[in-house]
N, C-alpha and C positions, 0 to 999 in steps of 0.2 A: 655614598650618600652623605649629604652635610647633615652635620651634628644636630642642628637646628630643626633638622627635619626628621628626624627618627622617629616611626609612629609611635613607638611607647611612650615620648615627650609631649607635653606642652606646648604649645607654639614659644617659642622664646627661651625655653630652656636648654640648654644644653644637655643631653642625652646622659651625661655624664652625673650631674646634678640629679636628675632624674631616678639613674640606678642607685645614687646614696640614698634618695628617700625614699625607694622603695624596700632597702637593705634595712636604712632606721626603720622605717613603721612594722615594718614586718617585726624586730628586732623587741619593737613595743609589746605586742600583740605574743612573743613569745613568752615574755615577764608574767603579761597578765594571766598565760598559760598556765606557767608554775606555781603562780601565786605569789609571785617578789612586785604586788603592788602595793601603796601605800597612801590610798586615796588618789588624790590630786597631786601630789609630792613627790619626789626625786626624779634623776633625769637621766636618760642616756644621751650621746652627744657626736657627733659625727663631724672629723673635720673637712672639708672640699680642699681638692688637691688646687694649689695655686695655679696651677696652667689648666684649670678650666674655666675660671673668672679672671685670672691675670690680677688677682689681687692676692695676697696667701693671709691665715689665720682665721678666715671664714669656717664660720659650722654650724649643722643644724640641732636643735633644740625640739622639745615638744611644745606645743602653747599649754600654756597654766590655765588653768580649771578645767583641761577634760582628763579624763580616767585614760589610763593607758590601754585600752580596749578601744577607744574612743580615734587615735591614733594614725593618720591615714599619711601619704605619701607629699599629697596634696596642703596639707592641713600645718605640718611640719615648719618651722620658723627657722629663716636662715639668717644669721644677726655675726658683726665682728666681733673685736677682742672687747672691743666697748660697751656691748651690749647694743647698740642701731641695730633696728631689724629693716634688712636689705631688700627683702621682699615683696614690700607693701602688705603683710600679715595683718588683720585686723587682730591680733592674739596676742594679749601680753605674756610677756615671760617671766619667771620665777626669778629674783633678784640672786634666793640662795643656790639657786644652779647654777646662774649666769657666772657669780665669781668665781667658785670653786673651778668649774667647766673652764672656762677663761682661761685663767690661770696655768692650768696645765695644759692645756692646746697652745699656748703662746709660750712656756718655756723648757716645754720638755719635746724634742724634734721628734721623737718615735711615738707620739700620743696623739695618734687618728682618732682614736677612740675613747672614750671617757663613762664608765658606769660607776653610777653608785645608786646604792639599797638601803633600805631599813626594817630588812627582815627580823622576824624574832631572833633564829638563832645567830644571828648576824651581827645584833647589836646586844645579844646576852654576850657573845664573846668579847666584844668590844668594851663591856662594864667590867670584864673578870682582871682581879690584877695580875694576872699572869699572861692575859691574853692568848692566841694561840696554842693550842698545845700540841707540840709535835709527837702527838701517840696513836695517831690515826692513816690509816692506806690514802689520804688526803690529803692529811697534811703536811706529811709524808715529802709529798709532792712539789710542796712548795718552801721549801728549803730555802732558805736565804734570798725570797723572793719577797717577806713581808714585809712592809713598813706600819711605822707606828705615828699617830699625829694626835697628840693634846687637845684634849677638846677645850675650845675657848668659847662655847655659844654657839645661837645661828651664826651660821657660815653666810654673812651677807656683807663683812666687813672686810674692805679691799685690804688693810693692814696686817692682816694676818697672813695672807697669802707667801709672804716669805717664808715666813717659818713652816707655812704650808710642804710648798717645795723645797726645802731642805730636810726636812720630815721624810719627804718620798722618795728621794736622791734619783737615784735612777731605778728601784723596786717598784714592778705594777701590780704588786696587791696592796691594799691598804686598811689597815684595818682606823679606822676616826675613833677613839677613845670615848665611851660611854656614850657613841654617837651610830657609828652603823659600817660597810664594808663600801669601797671601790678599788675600781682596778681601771689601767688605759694599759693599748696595747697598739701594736702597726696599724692591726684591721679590728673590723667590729667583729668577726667571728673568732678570734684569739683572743682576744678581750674578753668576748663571753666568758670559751672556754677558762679563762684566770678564772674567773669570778664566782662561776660553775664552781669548779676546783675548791675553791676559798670557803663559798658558803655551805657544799655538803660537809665541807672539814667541819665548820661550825657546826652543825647538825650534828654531826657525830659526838662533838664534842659536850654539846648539850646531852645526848641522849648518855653520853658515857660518864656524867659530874652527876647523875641519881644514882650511880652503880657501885661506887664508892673507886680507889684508883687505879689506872689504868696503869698500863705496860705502856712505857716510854720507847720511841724508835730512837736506836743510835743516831750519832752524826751520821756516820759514815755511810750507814744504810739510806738515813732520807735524801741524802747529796746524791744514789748510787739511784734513788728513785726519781729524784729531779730530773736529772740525765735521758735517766730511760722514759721519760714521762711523754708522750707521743703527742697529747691533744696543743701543746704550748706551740711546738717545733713546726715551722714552716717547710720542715722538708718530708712532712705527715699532712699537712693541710694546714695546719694551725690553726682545727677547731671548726672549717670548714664542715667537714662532713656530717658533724652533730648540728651544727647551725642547720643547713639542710635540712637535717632530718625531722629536727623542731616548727621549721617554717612549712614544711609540706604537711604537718599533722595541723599548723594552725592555717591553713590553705582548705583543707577537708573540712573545718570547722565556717572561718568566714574569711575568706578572701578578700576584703574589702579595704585591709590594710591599702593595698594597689593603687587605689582608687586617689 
């Protein structure tokens, strides 16, 4: 069957196109699940594989001013490194996604994917000067996977962007300094699961800073849990299987992300 004609598609879509925005909305719709939304503000980000448009650095975006509930397949904004939305979208996009989002889909080659949060316990960590603390079966996890980036302001000024990605070298967790958490990864469901990973550490580490101090994990031990950590590693799924299981309980709620 040509691509073009797949009945899950659009007329004109590509089939392909298609399944990313049904993976982003749905992706939305899990956020608003947990409760990692933030009004109208932050963004997850999806790149399109260049041999499906014959152009590469294309990706899609949420449109600005609806709630991530709000979120549909359809609705979804697909703009390049410049910000042009390709689509004919009547939905403007968030200037401070766009760069940030940009940025690292244009130079980092393994970042399909792009999330960032501003959870409470997400960006409590983010204000602590210590940041991170490796004394949690979380954080554990993430061993020499975090990077650290200066906060300089809204994130809407292209000049920063260097120091951005040298901030994040090749680390896909990210902690933004008195600002909030992201993470990019191959696919959107490895990505999650980083991020997943990232903010219950934060949790943890919230709920363990009223208890007075914690039990520090060795080196050796969090390197020995990075290793054995299942949900990251592509030859476990890479987070697949929890993404799944997330989108089928918001499929039983409202479906409509599809749409």
């Amino acid at each position: 069957m040509n691509a073009l004609q797949h009945p899950s598609a659009p007329a004109g879509m590509h089939r392909d196109e298609w399944a990313a925005r049904q993976q982003l909305a749905a992706c939305y719709r899990v956020f608003a699940l947990l409760g990692w939304t933030e009004m109208i503000y932050n963004h997850i980000t999806l790149r399109l594989p260049a041999s499906m448009s014959g152009a590469d650095k294309q990706f899609l975006i949420n449109p600005f001013g609806l709630h991530y509930s709000e979120v549909t397949a359809s609705n979804l904004v697909k703009i390049d490194l410049q910000g042009r939305v390709l689509d004919g979208s009547p939905h403007p996009i968030n200037p401070a996604g766009y760069t940030v989002h940009a940025a690292i889909h244009a130079s980092l080659e393994g970042a399909h994917c792009v999330m960032h949060t501003h959870t409470t316990a997400g960006v409590a960590v983010a204000c602590q000067q210590g940041g991170l603390a490796q004394n949690n079966f979380y954080s554990a996890q993430l061993h020499d996977m975090v990077a650290y980036h200066d906060f300089e302001g809204i994130t809407i000024h292209a000049e920063e962007t260097p120091r951005l990605l040298r901030s994040i070298g090749n680390k896909p967790a990210v902690i933004l300094r008195n600002h909030g958490l992201l993470a990019w990864g191959a696919t959107l469901p490895q990505t999650f699961a980083i991020l997943w990973t990232l903010q219950r550490a934060c949790e943890i580490q919230l709920a363990t800073l009223s208890m007075g101090p914690a039990i520090a994990v060795p080196e050796a031990i969090a390197a020995k849990c990075t290793r054995d950590a299942l949900q990251f590693n592509p030859n476990h799924g890479a987070g697949q299987d929890v993404f799944d299981a997330l989108v089928r309980q918001v499929d039983r709620l409202d479906a409509s992300y599809k749409n």
